[in-house]
C-alpha positions in Angstrom: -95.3 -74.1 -32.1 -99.2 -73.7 -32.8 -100.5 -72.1 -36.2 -100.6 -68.9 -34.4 -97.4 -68.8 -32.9 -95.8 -69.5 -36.3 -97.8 -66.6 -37.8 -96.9 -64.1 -35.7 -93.0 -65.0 -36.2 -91.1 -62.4 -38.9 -90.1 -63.3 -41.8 -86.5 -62.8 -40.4 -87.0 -65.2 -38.1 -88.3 -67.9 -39.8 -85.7 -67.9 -42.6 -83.1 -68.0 -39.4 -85.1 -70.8 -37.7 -85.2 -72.8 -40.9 -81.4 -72.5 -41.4 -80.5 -73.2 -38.5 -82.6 -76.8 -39.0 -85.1 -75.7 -35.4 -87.8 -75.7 -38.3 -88.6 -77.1 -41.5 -89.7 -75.3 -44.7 -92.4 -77.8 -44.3 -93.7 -77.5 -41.2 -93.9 -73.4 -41.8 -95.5 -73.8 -45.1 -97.9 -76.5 -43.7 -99.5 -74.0 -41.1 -99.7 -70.8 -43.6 -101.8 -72.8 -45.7 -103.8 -73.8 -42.5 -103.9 -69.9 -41.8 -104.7 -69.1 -45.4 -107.7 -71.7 -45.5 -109.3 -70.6 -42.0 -109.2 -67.2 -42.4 -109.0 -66.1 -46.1 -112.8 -67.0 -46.3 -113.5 -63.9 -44.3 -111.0 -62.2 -46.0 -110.6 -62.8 -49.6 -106.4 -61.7 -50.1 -105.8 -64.1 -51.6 -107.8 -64.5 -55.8 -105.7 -67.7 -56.6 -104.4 -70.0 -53.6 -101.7 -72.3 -54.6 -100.9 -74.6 -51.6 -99.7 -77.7 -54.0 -97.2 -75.0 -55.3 -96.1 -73.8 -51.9 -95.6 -77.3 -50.7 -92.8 -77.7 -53.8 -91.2 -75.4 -53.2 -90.7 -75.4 -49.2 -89.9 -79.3 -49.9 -86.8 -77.8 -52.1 -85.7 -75.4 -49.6 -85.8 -78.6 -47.2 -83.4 -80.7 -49.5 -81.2 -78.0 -49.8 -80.8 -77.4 -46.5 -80.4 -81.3 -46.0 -77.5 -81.7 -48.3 -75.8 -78.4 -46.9 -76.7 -76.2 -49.8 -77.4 -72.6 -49.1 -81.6 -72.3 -48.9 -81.4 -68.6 -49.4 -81.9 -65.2 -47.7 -85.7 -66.2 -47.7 -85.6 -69.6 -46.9 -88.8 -71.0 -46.3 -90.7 -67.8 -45.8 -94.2 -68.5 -46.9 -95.2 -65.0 -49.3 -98.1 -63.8 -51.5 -97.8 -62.1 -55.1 -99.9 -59.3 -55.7 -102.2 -60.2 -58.8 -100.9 -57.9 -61.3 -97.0 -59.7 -61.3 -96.6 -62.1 -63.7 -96.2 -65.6 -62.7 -95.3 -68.5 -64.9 -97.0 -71.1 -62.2 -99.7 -69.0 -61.4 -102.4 -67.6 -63.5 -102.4 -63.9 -63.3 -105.4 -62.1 -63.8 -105.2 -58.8 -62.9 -109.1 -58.8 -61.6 -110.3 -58.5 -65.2 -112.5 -60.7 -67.1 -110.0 -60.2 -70.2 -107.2 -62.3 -68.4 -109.4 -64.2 -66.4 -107.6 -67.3 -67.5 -104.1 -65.8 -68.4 -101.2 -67.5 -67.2 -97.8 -65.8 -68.3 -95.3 -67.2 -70.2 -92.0 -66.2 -67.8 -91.8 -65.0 -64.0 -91.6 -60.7 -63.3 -87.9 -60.8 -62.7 -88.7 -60.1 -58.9 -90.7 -63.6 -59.3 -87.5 -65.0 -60.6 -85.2 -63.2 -57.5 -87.4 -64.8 -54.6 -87.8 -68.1 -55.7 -83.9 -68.6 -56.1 -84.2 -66.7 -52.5 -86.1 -69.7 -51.1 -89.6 -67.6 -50.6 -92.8 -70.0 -50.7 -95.6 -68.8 -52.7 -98.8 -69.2 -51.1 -100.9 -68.0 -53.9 -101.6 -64.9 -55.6 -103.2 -61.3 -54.0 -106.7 -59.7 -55.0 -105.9 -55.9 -56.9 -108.7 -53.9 -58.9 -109.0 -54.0 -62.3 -105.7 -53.6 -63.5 -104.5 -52.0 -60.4 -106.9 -48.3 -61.9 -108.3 -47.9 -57.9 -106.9 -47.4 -54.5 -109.2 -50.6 -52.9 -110.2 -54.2 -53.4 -112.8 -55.4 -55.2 -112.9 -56.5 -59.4 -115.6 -58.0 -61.4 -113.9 -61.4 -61.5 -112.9 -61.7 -57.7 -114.6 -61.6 -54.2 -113.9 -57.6 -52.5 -111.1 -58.2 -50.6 -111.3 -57.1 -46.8 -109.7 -55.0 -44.0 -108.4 -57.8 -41.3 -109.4 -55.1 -38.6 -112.8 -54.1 -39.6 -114.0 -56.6 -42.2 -116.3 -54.1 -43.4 -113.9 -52.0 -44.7 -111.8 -51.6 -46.9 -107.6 -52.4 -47.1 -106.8 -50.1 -49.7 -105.2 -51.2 -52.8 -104.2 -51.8 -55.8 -102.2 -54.0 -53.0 -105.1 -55.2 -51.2 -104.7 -58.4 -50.9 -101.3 -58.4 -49.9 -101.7 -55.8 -47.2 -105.0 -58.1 -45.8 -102.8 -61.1 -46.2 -99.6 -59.7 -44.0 -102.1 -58.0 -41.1 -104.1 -60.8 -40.9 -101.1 -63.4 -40.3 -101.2 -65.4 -43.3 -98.0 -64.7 -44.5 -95.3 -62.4 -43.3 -94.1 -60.7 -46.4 -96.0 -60.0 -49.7 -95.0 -58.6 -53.1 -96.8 -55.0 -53.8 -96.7 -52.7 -56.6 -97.4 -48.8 -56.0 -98.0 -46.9 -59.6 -99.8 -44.2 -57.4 -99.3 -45.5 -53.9 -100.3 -49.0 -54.4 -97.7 -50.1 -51.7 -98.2 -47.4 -49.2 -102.1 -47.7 -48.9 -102.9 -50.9 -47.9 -99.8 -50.7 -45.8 -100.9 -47.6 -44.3 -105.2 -48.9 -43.8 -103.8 -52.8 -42.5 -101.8 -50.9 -39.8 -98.2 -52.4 -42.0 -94.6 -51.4 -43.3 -94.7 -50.7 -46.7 -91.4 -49.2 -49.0 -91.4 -48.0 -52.4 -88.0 -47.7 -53.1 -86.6 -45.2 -56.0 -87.2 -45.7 -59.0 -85.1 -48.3 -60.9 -83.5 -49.8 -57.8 -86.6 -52.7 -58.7 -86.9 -54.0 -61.8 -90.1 -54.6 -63.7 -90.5 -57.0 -66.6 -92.9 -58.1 -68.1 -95.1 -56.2 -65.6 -95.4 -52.4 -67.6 -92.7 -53.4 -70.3 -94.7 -56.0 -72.0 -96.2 -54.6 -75.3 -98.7 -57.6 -75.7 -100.5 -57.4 -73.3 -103.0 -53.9 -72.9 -103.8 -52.8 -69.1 -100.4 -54.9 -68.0 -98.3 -52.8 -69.8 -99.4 -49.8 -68.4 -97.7 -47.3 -65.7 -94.1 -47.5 -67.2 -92.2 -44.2 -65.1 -94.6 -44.7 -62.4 -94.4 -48.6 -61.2 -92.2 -49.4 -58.5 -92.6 -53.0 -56.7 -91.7 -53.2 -53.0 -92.6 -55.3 -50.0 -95.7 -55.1 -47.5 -94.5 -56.7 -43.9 -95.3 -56.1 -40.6 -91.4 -54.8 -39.7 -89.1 -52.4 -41.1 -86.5 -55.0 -41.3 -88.6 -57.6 -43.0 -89.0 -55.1 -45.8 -85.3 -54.4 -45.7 -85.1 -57.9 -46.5 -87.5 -58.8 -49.4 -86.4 -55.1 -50.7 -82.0 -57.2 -50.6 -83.5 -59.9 -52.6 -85.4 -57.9 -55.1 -83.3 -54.8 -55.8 -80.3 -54.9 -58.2 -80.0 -53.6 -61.8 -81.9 -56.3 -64.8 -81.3 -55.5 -68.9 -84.8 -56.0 -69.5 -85.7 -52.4 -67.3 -85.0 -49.4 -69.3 -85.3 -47.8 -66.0 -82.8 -49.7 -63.7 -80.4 -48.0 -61.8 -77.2 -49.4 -63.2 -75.3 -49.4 -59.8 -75.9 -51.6 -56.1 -75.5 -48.5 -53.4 -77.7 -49.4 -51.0 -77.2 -51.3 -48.3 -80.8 -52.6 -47.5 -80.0 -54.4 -44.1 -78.1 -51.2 -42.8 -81.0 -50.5 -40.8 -78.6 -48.5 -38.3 -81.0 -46.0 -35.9 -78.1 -44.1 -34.5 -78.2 -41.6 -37.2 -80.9 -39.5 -36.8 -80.2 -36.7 -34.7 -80.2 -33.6 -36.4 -81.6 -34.6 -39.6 -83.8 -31.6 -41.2 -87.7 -33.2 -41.7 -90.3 -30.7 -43.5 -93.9 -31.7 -41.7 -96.8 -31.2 -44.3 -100.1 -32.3 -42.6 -102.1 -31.0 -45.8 -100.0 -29.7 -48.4 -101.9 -26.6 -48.0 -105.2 -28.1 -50.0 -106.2 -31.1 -48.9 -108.9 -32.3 -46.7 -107.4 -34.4 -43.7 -109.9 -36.6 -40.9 -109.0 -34.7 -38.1 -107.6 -38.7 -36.4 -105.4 -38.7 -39.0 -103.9 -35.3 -38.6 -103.9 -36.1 -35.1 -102.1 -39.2 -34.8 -99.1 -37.6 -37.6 -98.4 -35.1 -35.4 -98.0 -37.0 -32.3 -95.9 -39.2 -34.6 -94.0 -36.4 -35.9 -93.2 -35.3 -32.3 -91.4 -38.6 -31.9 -89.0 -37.4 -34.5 -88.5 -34.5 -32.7 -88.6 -35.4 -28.8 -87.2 -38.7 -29.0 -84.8 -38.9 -32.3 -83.6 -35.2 -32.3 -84.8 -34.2 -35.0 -85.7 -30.9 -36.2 -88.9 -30.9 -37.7 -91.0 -28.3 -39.4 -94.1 -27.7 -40.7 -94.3 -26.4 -44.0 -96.4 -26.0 -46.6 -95.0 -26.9 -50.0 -95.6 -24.3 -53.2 -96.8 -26.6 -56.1 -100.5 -27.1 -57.4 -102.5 -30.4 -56.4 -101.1 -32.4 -59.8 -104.0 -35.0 -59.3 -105.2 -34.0 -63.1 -101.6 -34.2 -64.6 -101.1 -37.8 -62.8 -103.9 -39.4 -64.8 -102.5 -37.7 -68.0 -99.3 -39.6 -67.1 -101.1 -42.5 -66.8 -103.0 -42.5 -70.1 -100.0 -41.6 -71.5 -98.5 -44.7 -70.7 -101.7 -46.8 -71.4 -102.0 -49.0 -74.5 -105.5 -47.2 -75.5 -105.9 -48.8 -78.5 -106.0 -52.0 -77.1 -107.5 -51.4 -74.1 -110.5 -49.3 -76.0 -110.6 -53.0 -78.0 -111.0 -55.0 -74.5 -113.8 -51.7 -73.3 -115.6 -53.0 -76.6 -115.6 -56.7 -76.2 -116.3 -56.5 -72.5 -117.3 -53.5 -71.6 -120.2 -54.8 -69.4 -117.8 -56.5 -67.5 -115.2 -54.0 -66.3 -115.1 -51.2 -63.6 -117.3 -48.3 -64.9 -114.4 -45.7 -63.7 -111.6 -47.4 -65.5 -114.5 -48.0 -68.8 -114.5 -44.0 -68.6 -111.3 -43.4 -68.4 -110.0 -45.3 -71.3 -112.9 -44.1 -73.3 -112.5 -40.4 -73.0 -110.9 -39.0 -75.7 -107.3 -38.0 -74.7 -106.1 -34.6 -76.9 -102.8 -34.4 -77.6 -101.9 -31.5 -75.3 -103.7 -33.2 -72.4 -100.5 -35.9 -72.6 -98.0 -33.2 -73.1 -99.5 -30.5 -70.5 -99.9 -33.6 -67.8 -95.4 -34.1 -68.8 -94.8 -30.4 -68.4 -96.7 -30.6 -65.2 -94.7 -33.3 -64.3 -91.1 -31.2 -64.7 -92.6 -28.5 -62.8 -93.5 -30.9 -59.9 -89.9 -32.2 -59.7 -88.3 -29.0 -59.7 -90.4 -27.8 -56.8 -89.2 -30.8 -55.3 -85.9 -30.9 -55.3 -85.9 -27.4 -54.5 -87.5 -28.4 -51.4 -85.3 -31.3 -50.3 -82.6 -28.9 -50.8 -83.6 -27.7 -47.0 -84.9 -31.2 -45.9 -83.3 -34.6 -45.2 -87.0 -36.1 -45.4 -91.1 -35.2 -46.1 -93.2 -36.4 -43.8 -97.0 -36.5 -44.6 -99.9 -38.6 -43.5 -100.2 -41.5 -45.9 -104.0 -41.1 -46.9 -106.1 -38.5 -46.2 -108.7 -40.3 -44.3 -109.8 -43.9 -42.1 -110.4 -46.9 -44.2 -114.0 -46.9 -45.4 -116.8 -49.0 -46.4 -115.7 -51.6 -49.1 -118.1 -50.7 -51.5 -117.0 -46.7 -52.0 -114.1 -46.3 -54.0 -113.2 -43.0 -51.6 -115.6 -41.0 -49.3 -117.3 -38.3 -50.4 -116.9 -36.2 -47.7 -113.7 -35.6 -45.3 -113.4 -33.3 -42.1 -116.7 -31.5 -43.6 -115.9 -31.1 -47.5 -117.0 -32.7 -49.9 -113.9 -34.5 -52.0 -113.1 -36.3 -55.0 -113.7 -40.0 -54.5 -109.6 -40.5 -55.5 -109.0 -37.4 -53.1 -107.7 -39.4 -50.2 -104.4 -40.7 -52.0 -103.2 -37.1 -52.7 -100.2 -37.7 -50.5 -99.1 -40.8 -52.4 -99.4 -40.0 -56.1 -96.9 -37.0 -55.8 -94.1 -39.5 -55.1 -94.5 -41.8 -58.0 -94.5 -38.5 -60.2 -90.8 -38.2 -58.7 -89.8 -41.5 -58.4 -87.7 -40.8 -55.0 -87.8 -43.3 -52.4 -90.8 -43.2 -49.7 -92.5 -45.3 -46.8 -95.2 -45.7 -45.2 -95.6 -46.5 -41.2 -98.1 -46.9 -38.6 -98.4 -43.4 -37.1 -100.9 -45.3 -34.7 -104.3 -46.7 -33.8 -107.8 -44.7 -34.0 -109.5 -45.0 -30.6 -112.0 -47.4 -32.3 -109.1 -49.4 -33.4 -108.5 -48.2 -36.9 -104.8 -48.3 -37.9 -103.3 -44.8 -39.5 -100.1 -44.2 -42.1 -97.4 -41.9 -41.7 -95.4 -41.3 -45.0 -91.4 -40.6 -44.9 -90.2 -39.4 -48.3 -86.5 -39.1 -48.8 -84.5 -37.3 -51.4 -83.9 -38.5 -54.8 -81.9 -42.0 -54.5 -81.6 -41.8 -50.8 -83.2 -45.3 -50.3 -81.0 -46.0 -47.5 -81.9 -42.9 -45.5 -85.7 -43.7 -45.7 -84.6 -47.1 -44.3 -83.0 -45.9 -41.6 -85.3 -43.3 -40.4 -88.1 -46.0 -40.6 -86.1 -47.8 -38.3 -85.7 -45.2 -35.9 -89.4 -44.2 -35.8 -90.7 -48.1 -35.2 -88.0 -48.5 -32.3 -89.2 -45.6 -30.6 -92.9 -46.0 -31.2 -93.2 -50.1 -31.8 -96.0 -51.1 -33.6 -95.4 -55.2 -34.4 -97.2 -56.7 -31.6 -100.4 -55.0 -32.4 -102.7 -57.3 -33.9 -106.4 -57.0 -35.2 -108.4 -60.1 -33.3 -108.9 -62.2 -36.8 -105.2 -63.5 -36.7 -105.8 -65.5 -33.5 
């Protein structure tokens, strides 16, 4: 098979092709790295590439296989690792000039769970400073790029994994989403990406770390997850990496999920509330278009009953960054701002510099309950949400959000209003290609389930990307 051919294969499908010995570990890894090296100039995914590493470890999958050993789930499925998970291997820098030459001491625990799954790292994924922005670029790394529009950007704080998967490097690639970080690249590369609930993915050190400021950050609002180009290819990195860990505080104690039930037969009747704006957003007028069409899919082709509704909370934009400095280690962050300040985003040099009262913190948690009760109240009458992604296109990679959207002027952070509710919550979301601009822009649909009801996001996903298949669109750089 050429380079091409072999990147354009699931990650499914290579783990079966490599157990079943029509492909080596090898051979797979061999032509990611070839994919990696010719294209990755254009698009800078990847910060760190590590094709000595990769090599290792697909020549260990090999010799298990050989001697009859079980490669694992993952065998020989070449991945990247978002920037912000610790790797013992790999230095992690988080795109700041503070760990610009950091390497951990351990693996996250997810680290751990796909190398014993047989996954071959290619390298590590470009984020923002610390993962404080929705898009790509950091004062230590090149601006990472939209495969489909190189002039624009993928979103973030996942944006190198999300370039890295739509451009064909690598079929699968470790995301975190404090505020969406999964679902917005997924949803501006045209991709599958899952945050599952809360807990059902453990995080350590990543967020539970005390020593190390702006990594230790985000601790009830970090979920890590999978970017791919298929529902099932999630489904599968998502088996690998969920199940309960001592080191998370927050881990759901219990395996209930079956994560390759991806059963589509299920749908009819389900009860979906359609929100196109929540009632005070701004929404590009291609996005709003292309979620309804998808949300008549629901409806004409799955049986669903959908309707629209517009939910009765308050935009808690303002409360989520009081979470999030809530969280923060400001005391040692506020030491990195003075030591190199000059050298950090000017947004995130703001933020940890403003001075936080008291009742800020505890206003932004009251806000919090009084989101999740409106919430549940809600999916009382709903088996799902269902919400564009982002509010707008991918735009140039220099903004960090447009000022302007169907007419009004926004709040560069405006366009992830859809996201940053859910990581408030914690309850289990996705985000899916709703469709394709006519200039050839990708656009997210988001499916929110109900608290815990990871395996009802799964299957719905499935049922929207078999009636409305998205996988063999690809943007012209991955050929």
């Amino acid at each position: 098979m050429s380079d091409v051919e072999l990147g354009k294969l699931t990650a499914s499908q290579i783990a079966g092709r490599v157990r079943n010995k029509s492909i080596s570990a090898m051979e797979v890894t061999e032509a990611a790295i070839r994919r990696m090296e010719s294209i990755d100039d254009k698009v800078h995914a990847f910060c760190t590439q590590a094709p000595d590493l990769a090599r290792k470890m697909a020549a260990k999958v090999d010799s298990a296989i050989a001697s009859g050993r079980d490669p694992g789930p993952l065998a020989g499925v070449p991945i990247g690792i978002k920037d912000l998970i610790a790797t013992k291997e790999l230095k992690t820098v988080c795109g700041s000039k503070a760990y610009e030459n950091f390497t951990p001491e351990e693996d996250d625990v997810v680290v751990e769970r796909l190398r014993d799954a047989g996954a071959i790292f290619l390298g590590k994924t470009n984020v923002p400073e610390f993962g404080y922005s929705g898009v790509g670029h950091n004062p230590v790394f090149e601006t990472t790029r939209n495969p489909w529009n190189t002039d624009l950007t993928p979103g973030g704080s996942s944006a190198g994994s999300g370039a890295a998967v739509a451009a064909g490097m690598c079929p699968l690639a470790v995301a975190s989403d404090g505020g969406g970080s999964i679902r917005i690249p997924a949803a501006h590369c045209g991709l599958v990406g899952i945050k599952a609930s809360m807990g059902r993915v453990p995080l350590y050190p990543g967020c539970r770390d005390e020593r190390y400021p702006g990594i230790s950050s985000w601790e009830s609002l970090e979920h890590i997850g999978p970017v791919s180009r298929t529902v099932e290819d999630s489904a599968l990195m998502l088996s690998v990496m969920a199940g309960p860990d001592a080191r998370d505080r927050h881990t759901i104690p219990t395996v209930d999920v079956d994560w390759m039930d991806l059963s589509v037969d299920k749908m009819r009747g389900k009860r979906i509330a359609l929100s196109l704006d929540f009632g005070y957003l701004a929404v590009d007028p291609e996005v709003r278009a292309l979620v309804t069409s998808a949300a008549k899919v629901f409806e004409r082709d799955l049986k669903c009953h959908v309707e629209e509704v517009t939910p009765d909370w308050e935009n808690p934009y303002d409360d989520f960054w009081g979470i999030v400095a809530l969280e923060t280690d400001l005391v040692g962050m506020r030491e990195m701002v003075d030591k190199h300040r000059h050298e950090m985003t000017p947004h995130l040099v703001d933020f940890i510099s403003r001075e936080w009262r008291a009742e800020d913190l505890t206003n932004a948690n009251m806000a919090r309950k009084r989101f999740n009760n409106r919430m549940w109240r809600l999916m009382q009458d709903y088996d799902f949400l269902v919400t564009p992604t982002l509010t707008t296109l991918p735009f140039p990679v220099h903004m960090q959000g447009p000022e302007k959207i169907d007419g009004k002027i926004v709040h560069p952070f405006q366009w992830l209003s859809f996201t940053l509710p859910i990581n408030l919550t914690g309850q289990p979301a996705a985000s899916l290609p709703a469709g394709w601009t006519a200039s050839g822009l990708p656009v997210g649909l988001q499916i929110a389930g109900r608290h815990l009801a990871d395996g009802d996001v799964l299957k719905a996903s499935a049922a929207f990307e078999q009636a409305a298949p998205w996988a063999e669109k690809w943007p012209a750089i991955s050929s």
